[in-house]
MARGU-10094 format. One record per residue (C-alpha): residue number from 0; residue in one letter; x, y, z. Coordinates in steps of 0.05 Angstrom, whole numbers, plus 5000, padded with zeros to 4 digits. Layout:
BEGIN
NUM/a/X/Y/Z
...
This chain:
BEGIN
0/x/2341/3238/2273
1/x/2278/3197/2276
2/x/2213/3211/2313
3/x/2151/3166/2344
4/x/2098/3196/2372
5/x/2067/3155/2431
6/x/1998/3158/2482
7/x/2027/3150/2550
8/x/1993/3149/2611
9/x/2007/3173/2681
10/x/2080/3165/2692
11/x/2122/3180/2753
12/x/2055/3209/2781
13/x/2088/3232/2855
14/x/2106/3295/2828
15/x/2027/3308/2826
16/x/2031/3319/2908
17/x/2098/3336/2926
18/x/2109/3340/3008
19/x/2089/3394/3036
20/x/2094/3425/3104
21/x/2064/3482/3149
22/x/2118/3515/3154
23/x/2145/3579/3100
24/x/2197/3558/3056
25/x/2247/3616/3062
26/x/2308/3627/3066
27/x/2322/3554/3038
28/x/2374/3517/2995
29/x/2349/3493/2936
30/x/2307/3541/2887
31/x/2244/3593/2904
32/x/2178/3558/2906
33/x/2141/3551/2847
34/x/2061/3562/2859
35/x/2041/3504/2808
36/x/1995/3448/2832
37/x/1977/3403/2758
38/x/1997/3336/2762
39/x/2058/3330/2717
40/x/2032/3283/2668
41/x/1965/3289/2632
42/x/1927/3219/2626
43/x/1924/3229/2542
44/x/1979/3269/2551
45/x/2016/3263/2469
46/x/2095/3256/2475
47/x/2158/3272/2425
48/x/2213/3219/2425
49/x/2269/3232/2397
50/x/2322/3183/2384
51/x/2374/3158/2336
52/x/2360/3089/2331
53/x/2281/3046/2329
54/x/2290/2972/2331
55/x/2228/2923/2321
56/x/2162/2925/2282
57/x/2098/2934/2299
58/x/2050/2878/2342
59/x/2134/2866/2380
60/x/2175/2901/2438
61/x/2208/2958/2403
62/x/2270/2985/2426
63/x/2287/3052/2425
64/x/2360/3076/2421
65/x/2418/3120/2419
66/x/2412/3193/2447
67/x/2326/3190/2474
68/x/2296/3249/2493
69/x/2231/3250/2509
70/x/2193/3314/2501
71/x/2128/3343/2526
72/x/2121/3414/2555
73/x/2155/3427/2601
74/x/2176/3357/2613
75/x/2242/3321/2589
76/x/2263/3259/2598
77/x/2327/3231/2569
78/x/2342/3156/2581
79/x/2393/3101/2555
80/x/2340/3055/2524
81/x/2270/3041/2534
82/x/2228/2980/2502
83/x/2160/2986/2488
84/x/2122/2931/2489
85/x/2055/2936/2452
86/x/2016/2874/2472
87/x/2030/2882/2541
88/x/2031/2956/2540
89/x/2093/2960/2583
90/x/2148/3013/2577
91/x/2215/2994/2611
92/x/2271/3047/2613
93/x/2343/3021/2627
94/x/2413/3045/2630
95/x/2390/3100/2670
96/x/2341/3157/2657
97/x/2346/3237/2677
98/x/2266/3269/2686
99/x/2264/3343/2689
100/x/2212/3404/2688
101/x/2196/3457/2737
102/x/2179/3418/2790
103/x/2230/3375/2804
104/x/2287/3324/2775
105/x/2295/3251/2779
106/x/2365/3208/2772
107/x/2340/3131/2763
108/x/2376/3067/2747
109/x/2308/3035/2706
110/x/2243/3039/2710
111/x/2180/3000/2687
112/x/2109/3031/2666
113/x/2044/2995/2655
114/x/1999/3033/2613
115/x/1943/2994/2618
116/x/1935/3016/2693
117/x/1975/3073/2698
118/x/2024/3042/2747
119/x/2101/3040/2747
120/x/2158/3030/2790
121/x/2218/3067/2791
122/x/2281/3034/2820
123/x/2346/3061/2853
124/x/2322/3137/2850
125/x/2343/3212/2866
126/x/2298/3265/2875
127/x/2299/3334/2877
128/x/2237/3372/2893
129/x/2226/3459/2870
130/x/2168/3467/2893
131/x/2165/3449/2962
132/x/2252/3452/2955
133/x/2267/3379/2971
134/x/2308/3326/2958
135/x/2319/3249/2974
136/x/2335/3173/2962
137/x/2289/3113/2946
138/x/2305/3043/2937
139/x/2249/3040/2898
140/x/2182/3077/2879
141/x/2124/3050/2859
142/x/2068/3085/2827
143/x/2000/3068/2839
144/x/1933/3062/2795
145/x/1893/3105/2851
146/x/1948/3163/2836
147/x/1976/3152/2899
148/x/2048/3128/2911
149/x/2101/3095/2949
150/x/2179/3102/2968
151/x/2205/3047/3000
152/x/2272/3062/3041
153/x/2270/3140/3018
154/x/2301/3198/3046
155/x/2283/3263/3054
156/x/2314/3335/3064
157/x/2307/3412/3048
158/x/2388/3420/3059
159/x/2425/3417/2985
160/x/2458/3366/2960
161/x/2523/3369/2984
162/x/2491/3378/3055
163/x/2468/3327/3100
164/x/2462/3372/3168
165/x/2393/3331/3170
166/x/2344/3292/3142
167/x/2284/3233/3149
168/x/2295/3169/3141
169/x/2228/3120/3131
170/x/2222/3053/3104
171/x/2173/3074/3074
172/x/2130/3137/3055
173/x/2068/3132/3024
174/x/2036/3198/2981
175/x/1968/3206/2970
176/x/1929/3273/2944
177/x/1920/3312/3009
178/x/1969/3266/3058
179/x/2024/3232/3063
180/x/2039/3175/3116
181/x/2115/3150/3138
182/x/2124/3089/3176
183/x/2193/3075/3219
184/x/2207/3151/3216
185/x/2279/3163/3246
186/x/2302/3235/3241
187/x/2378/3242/3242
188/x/2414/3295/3251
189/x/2493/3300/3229
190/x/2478/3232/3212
191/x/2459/3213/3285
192/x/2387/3186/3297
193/x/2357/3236/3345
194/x/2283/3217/3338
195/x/2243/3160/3319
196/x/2166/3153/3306
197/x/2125/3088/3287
198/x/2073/3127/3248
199/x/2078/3201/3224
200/x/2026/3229/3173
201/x/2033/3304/3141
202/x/1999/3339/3099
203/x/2013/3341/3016
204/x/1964/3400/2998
205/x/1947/3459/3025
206/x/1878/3425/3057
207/x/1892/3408/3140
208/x/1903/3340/3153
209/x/1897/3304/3220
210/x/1949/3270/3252
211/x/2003/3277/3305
212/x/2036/3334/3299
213/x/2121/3345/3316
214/x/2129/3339/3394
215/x/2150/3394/3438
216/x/2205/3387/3508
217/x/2246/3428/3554
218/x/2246/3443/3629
219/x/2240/3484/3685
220/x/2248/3495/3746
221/x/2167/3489/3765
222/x/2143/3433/3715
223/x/2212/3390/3705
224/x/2228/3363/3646
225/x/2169/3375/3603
226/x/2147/3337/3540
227/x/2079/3363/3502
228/x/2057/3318/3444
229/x/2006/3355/3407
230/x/1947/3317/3356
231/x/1907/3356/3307
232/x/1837/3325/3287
233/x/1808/3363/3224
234/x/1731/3355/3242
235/x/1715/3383/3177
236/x/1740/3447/3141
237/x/1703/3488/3194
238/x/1719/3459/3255
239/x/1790/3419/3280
240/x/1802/3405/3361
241/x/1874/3402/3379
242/x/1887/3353/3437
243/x/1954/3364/3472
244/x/1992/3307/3532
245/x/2035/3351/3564
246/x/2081/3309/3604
247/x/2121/3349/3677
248/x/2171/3303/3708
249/x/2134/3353/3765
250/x/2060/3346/3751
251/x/2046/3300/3720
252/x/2003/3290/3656
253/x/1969/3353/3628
254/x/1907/3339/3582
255/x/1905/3403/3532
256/x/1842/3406/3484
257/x/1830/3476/3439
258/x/1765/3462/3397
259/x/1761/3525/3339
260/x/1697/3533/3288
261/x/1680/3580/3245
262/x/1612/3588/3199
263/x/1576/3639/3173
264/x/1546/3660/3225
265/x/1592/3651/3283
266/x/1657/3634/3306
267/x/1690/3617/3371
268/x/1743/3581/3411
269/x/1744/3529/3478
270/x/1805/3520/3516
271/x/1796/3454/3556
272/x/1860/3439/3602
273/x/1862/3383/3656
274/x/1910/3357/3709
275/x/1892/3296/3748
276/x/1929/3292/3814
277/x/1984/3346/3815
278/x/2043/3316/3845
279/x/2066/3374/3872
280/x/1996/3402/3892
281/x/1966/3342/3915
282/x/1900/3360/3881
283/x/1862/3357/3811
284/x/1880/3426/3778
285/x/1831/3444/3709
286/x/1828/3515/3670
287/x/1772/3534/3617
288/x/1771/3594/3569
289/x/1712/3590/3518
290/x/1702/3651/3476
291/x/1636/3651/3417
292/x/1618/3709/3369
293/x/1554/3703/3346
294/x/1522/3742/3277
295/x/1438/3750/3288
296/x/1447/3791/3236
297/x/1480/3841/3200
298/x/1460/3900/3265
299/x/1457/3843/3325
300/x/1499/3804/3356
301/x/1526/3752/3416
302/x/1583/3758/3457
303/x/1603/3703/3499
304/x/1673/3704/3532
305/x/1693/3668/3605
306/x/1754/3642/3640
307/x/1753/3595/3696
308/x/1815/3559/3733
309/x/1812/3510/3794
310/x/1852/3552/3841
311/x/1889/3625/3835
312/x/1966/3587/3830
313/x/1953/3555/3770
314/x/1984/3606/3713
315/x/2037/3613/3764
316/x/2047/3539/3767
317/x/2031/3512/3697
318/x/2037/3566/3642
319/x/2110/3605/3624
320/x/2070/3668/3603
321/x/2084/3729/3644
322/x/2021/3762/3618
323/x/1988/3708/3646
324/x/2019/3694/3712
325/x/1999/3772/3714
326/x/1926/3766/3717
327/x/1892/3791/3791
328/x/1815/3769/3757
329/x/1790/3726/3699
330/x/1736/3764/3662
331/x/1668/3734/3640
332/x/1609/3760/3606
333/x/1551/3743/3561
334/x/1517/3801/3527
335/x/1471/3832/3470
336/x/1495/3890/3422
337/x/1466/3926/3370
338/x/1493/3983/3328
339/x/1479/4023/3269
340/x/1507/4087/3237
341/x/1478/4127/3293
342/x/1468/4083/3359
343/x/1498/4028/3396
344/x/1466/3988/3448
345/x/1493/3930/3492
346/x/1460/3888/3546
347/x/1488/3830/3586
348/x/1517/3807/3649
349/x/1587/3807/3669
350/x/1629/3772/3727
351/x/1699/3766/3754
352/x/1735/3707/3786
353/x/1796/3730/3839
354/x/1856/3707/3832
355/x/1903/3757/3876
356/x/1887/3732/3939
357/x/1918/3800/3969
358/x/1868/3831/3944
359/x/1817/3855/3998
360/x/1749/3828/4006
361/x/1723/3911/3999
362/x/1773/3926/3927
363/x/1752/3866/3895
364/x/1696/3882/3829
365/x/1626/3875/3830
366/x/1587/3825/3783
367/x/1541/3865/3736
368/x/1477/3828/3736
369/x/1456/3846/3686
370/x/1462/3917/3654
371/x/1431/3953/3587
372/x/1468/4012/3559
373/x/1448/4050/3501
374/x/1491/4106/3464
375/x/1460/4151/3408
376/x/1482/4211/3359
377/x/1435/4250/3315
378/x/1448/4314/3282
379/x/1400/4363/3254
380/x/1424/4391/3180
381/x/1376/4451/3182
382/x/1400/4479/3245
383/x/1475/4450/3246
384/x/1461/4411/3319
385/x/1492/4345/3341
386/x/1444/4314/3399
387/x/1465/4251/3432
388/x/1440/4213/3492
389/x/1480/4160/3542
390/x/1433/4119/3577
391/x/1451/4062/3630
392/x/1414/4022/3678
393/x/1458/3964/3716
394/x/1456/3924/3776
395/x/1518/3911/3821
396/x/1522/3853/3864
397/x/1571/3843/3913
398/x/1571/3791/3973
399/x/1609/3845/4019
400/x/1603/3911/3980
401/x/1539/3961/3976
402/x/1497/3920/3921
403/x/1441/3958/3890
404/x/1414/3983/3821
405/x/1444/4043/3788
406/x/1406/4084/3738
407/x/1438/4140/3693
408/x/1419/4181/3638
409/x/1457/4234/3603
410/x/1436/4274/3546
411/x/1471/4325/3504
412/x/1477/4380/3448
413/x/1526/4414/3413
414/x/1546/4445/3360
415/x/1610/4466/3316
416/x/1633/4528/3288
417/x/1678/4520/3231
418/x/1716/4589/3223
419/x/1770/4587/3175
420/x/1799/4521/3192
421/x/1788/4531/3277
422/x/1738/4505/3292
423/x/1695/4520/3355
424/x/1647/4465/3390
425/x/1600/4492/3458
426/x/1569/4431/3490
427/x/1522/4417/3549
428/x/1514/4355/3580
429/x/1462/4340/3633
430/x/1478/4286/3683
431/x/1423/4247/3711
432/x/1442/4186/3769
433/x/1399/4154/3819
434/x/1411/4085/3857
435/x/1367/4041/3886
436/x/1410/4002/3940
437/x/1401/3934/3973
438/x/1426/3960/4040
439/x/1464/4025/4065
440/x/1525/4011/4114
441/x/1562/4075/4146
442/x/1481/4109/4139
443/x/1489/4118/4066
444/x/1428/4129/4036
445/x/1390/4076/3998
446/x/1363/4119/3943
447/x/1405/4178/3926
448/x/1406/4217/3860
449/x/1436/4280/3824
450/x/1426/4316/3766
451/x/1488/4354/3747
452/x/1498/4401/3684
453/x/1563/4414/3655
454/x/1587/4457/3600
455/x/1638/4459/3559
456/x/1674/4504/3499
457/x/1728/4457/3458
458/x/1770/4496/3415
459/x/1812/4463/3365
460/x/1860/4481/3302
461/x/1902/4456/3243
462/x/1958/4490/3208
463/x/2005/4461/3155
464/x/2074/4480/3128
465/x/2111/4446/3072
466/x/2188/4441/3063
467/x/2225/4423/3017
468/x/2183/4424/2953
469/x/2129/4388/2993
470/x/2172/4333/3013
471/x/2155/4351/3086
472/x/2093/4373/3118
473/x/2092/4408/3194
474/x/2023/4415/3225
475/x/2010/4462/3285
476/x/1952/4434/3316
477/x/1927/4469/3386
478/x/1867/4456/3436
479/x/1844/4484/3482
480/x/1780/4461/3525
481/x/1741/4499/3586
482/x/1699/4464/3629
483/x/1647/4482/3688
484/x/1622/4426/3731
485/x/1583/4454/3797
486/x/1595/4425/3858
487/x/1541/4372/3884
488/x/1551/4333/3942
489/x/1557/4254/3930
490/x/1583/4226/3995
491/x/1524/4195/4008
492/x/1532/4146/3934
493/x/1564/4088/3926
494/x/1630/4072/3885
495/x/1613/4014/3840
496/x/1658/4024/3780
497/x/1693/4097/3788
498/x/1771/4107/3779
499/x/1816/4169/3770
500/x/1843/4144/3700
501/x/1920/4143/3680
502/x/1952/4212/3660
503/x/1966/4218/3585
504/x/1953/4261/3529
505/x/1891/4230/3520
506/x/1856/4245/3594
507/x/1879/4318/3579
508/x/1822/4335/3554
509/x/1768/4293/3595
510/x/1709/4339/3618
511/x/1699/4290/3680
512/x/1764/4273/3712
513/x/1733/4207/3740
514/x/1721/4150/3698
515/x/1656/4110/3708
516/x/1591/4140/3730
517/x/1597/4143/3806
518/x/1623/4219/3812
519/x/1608/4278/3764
520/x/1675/4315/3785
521/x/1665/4390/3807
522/x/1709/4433/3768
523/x/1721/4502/3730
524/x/1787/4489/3688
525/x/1817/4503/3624
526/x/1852/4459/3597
527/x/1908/4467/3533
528/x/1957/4431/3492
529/x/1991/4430/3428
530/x/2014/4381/3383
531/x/2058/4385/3322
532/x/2078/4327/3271
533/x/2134/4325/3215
534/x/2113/4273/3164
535/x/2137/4259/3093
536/x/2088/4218/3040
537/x/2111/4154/3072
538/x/2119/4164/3155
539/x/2126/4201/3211
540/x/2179/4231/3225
541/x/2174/4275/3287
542/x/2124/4298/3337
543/x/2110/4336/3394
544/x/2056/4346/3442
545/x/2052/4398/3507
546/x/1999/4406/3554
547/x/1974/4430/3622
548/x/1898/4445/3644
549/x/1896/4505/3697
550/x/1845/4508/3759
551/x/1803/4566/3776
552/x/1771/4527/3834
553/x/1789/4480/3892
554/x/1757/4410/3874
555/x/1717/4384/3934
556/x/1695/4318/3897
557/x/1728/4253/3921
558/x/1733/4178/3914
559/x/1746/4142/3976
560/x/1816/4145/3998
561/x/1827/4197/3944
562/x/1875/4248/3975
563/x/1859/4324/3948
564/x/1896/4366/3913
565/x/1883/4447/3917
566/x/1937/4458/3863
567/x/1915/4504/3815
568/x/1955/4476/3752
569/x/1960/4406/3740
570/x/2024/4367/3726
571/x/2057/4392/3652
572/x/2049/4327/3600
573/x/2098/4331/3544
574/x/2104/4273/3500
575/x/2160/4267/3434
576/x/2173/4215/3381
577/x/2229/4219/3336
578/x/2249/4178/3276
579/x/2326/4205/3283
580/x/2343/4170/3211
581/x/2315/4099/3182
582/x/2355/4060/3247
583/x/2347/4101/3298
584/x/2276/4117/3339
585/x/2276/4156/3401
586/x/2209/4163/3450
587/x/2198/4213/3506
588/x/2138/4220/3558
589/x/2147/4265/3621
590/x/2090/4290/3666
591/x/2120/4341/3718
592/x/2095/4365/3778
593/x/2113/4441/3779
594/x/2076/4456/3845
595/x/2122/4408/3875
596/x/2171/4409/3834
597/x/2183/4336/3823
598/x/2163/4280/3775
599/x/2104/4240/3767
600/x/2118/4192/3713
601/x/2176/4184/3666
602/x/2175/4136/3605
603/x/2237/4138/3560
604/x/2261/4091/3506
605/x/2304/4086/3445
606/x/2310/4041/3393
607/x/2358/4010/3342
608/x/2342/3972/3287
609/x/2380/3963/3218
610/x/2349/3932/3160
611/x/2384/3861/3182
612/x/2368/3826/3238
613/x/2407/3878/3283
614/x/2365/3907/3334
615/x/2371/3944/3406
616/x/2316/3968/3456
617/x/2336/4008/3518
618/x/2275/4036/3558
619/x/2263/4072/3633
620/x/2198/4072/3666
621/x/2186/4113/3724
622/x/2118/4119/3768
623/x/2121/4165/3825
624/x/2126/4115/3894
625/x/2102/4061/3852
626/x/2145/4039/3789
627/x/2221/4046/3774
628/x/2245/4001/3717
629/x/2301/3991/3661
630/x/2282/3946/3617
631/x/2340/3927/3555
632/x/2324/3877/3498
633/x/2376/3855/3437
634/x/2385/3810/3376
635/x/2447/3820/3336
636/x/2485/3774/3293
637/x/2564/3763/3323
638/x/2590/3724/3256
639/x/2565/3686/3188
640/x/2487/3647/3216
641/x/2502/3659/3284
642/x/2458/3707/3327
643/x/2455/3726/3402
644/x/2384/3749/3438
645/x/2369/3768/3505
646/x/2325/3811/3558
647/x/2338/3839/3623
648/x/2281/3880/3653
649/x/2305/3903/3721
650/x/2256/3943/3778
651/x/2303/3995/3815
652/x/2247/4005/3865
653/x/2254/3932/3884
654/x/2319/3920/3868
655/x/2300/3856/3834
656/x/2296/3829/3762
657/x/2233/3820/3740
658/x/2257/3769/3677
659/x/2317/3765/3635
660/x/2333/3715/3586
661/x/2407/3706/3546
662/x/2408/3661/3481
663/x/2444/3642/3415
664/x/2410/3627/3349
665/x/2445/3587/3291
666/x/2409/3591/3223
667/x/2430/3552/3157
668/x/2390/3558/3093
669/x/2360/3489/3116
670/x/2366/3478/3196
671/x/2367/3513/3258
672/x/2366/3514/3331
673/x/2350/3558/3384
674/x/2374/3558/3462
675/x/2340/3608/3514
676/x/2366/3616/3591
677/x/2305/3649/3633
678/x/2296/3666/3698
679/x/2234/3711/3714
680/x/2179/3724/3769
681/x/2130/3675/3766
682/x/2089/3686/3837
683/x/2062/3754/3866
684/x/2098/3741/3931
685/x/2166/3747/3884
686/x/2180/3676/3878
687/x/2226/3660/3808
688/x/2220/3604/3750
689/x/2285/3580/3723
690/x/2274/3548/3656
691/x/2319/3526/3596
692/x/2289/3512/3522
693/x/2320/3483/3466
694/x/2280/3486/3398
695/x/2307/3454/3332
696/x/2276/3487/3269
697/x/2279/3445/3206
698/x/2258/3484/3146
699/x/2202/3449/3102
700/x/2183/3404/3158
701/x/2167/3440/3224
702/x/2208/3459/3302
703/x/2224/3400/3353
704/x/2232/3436/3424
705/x/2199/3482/3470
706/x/2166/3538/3425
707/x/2213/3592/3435
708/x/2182/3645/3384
709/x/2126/3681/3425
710/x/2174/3701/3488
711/x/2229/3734/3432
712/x/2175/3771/3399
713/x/2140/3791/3460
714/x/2211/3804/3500
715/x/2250/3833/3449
716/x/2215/3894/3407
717/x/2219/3895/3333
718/x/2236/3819/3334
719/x/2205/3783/3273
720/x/2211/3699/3280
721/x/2191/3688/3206
């Protein structure tokens, strides 16, 4: 065996920036992805032939013979012959040559290199990419000096080889360091063409690129058939504006723009959307979300957030979201905060825009224009006190509403008791509110104030047991918190922000029953609970929590509309989560009514889900004269790549479905698709959107449909797209 050592330059230099996509290679055919970015040759790079037979002397072509393997790393090459010429400083390989290493192979009929520029072309050629898992035709590759590259009438697929369920056909793809670009694109599928693009350019490296990204389509029964063709502009690697033409057989054409940058010191978001002349609507129909974070420093900094739409139909109309088509008010505010280990503060303004129309004129929010609140904690070592202060001063305005300036200070000290793990906390607060109000309807007063005290004695403990060697801990953890509140009359003040807040475990224990600062509620009450956990070193396994707070006075306090209560118990809250075994998760929250023996809010659910992709929600929701709901949710495979999802959330009390969906997922190690059946309430007056989205998923390229993966991970708990 005889051996020549040779200086080659680049060879076969595409392997440098394989194609790459967006989208996680899982789950596909070919190998796992290798994490390996060098170019495959080195420019000096020093090679091993190996061969049987040298022809030729030097200053002549020299031909190289019988069994050539070419050696360097982790490359190999192994060819039929190759002639070196040495005054031209061309290599050409014929009678076929076989590349390997751990980024991909190559099958080629011939192939000629020019060392003096570091070019070649490679003729009649297989590929098979690792690393992204790849493979594909060309007529004919040509290698470039720049390092870029060209395949002329090339293929390309992520399904293996003996698999052609899809794949691109260009005539030609060109390869550069951070982008590729493919002209006369046609994407078949089953060998029928099912898409065609002029121009397509994708990204080869992890760096964004710009370019038109893969279009989405389906239809409804509100837009029509839909098309959205999406372009992503890489400003710099900062900043990048996304620029959407949403096409409705309905509407019409939908201008989307999201603009995103980031810096050191700030970050933020605009959402630009705008319809010209809605054919249905008649009208010009626009929506505008802009959100900006702002660092002053490392204790200050800006908030910025605001939503505006053109009229109160249009998530109803234009969006698919039911968390959208939800919304009664868009939020907006600007403000100032500051922080440190012991105080926050936070000034700024803050406005709503209606979109409920049902809404009355006298329930709709007042804008806060502006407002300064400051919240403080100190604690003094020596004598083992916590003091604290809440101070607010904020001005409601309201075009039908009282309007007027609210001022409210609240100091307080406590201090805790630590006796052999209880641990005992007295507390007084002191509540000091005045107004000063633009006008006083109904003879309200224009300046009224209170200063109410209230006292409290919280009372809390933790006990632990271990089972089991210590492969299980129980904890016994009560509470129990008395509270005195004296009565002062408020009638006479306005109700800018106060609500009664939702019953759970966590309003057990409130001192004030009311949230907001608009009532101080009068009360004497003691309130208790317990809680106990089961818990091994990696979970939760089980726990428990019981509690009630008893009355020792009648509460004369009230909102407007309120209705009173002389009970002298309030509803039992018992709450229970339970891991039954690694599968299987069962939840249970019940608040009853024991003075009138009944109800007041019910939440059940259970869940299944195995470590596949079988899973099963079943939940009931009850709200005394206000909510009655089932709501049941599945995915679960029904043979070999085929899977079945739907939703059916169902309101007893209105004997309506609110949405369901039914659809059927087919998954290969390279391809799928996706088809989702939806009916659900779109409008507040119970009006319905039919819809029906398709979405194709190649793997190592990217989805061609309506995006489907947000409503089965929002609709279908424990659902995981990726």
């Amino acid at each position: 065996m005889k051996f020549l050592r040779l200086n080659l330059f680049i060879i076969i230099a595409f392997i440098a920036t394989p194609i790459k996509s967006d989208e996680p290679i899982i789950n596909t055919c070919l190998a796992p992805e290798i994490n390996e970015t060098s170019t495959l040759f080195d420019i000096n790079q020093t090679w091993n032939i190996q061969t049987g037979q040298i022809e030729g002397q030097s200053g002549e072509e020299i031909k190289i013979r019988d069994k050539i393997k070419i050696v360097s790393g982790d490359n190999k090459i192994i060819a039929g012959e190759v002639v070196y010429s040495e005054a031209g400083g061309t290599i050409r390989v014929n009678k076929g040559l076989v590349l390997e290493n751990k980024k991909l192979y190559v099958f080629a009929d011939n192939a000629v290199i020019e060392t003096q520029d570091n070019s070649a072309v490679i003729n009649n050629a297989e590929y098979q990419f690792l690393s992204p898992q790849a493979r594909g035709k060309a007529d004919e590759i040509k290698i470039n000096p720049n390092t870029s590259y060209s395949l002329i009438n090339a293929t390309y697929t992520t399904c293996n080889p003996i698999d052609d369920s899809w794949q691109l056909e260009a005539g030609e793809i060109q390869i550069f360091p951070n982008q590729g670009i493919a002209k006369n694109l046609i994407l078949r599928v089953n060998n029928t063409p099912v898409l065609y693009l002029p121009y397509l350019s994708f990204p080869t490296s992890e760096e964004r690129k710009s370019g038109i990204l893969i279009p989405n389509f389906g239809s409804s029964s509100k837009k029509g058939v839909e098309i959205n063709i999406p372009y992503y502009w890489n400003i710099s690697p900062n900043m990048d504006l996304i620029t959407s033409f949403d096409w409705m057989d309905k509407r019409g054409l939908q201008l989307e723009n999201t603009f995103r940058f980031l810096t050191a010191k700030q970050q933020g978001e605009i959402q630009v959307n705008l319809l010209p002349d809605d054919k249905t609507m008649n009208e010009n129909r626009e929506y505008i979300n802009y959100n900006q974070l702002l660092n002053l420093s490392s204790q200050w900094r800006v908030n910025i957030k605001g939503e505006y739409t053109s009229d109160s139909q249009y998530f109803e109309d234009l969006t698919g979201n039911i968390n959208s088509t939800s919304k009664t008010h868009l939020f907006r505010t600007i403000n100032l905060q500051g922080f440190s280990e012991n105080w926050h503060m936070k000034m700024g303004m803050d406005s709503f825009q209606v979109l409920d129309q049902s809404i009355i004129p006298t329930n709709r929010p007042h804008k806060i224009l502006p407002y300064i609140n400051f919240n403080g904690r100190w604690s003094d070592q020596n004598m083992g006190v916590m003091f604290g202060v809440n101070a607010d001063v904020a001005n409601f305005d309201s075009a039908i509403n009282t309007s007027g300036t609210r001022f409210h200070l609240m100091p307080n000290i406590s201090r805790t008791f630590n006796l052999n793990g209880i641990k005992i906390k007295p507390a007084v607060e002191i509540d000091l509110t005045s107004y000063d109000l633009d006008e006083s309807p109904n003879n309200i007063e224009t300046s009224p104030n209170r200063v109410v005290p209230i006292y409290s004695l919280d009372i809390q403990a933790l006990f632990e047991k271990s089972w089991h060697d210590g492969e299980y801990t129980q904890t016994l953890e009560p509470r129990i918190l008395g509270v005195h509140i004296p009565f002062q009359e408020q009638n006479d003040f306005p109700v800018f922000d106060s609500i009664l807040p939702d019953r759970n475990a966590l309003e057990l224990f409130r001192k004030n029953r009311y949230l907001g600062q608009d009532r101080v509620g009068d009360t004497s009450k003691l309130s208790y609970g317990i809680t106990s956990k089961i818990y091994n070193d990696s979970s939760e396994i089980f726990s428990f929590t019981f509690g009630q707070t008893r009355y020792f006075k009648d509460r004369r306090i009230r909102l407007p509309g309120e209705l009173g209560s002389d009970h002298n118990s309030s509803a039992y809250l018992t709450n229970m989560q339970w891991a039954i075994n690694p599968q299987w998760r069962l939840q249970l929250g019940h608040i009853w009514d024991s003075e009138n023996n009944q109800s007041m809010k019910t939440q059940l659910g259970f869940r299944y889900q195995s470590e596949g992709s079988k899973i099963f929600n079943f939940s009931y929701r009850y709200r005394k004269n206000n909510i009655k709901q089932i709501d049941t949710s599945f995915s679960w495979p029904i043979r070999n790549q085929w899977n079945i999802v739907g939703r059916y959330n169902y309101s007893i009390e209105d004997r309506k479905a609110l949405e369901h969906f039914l659809g059927i997922e087919y998954e290969t190690c390279c391809w799928g698709i996706r088809a989702i059946s939806r009916k659900h309430l779109m409008y507040r007056n119970g009006e319905s959107d039919t819809s029906f989205s398709i979405q194709f998923i190649f793997k190592g390229l990217g989805e061609i449909g309506m995006p489907i993966e947000n409503l089965l991970e929002d609709g279908i708990l424990g659902y995981d797209v990726s």
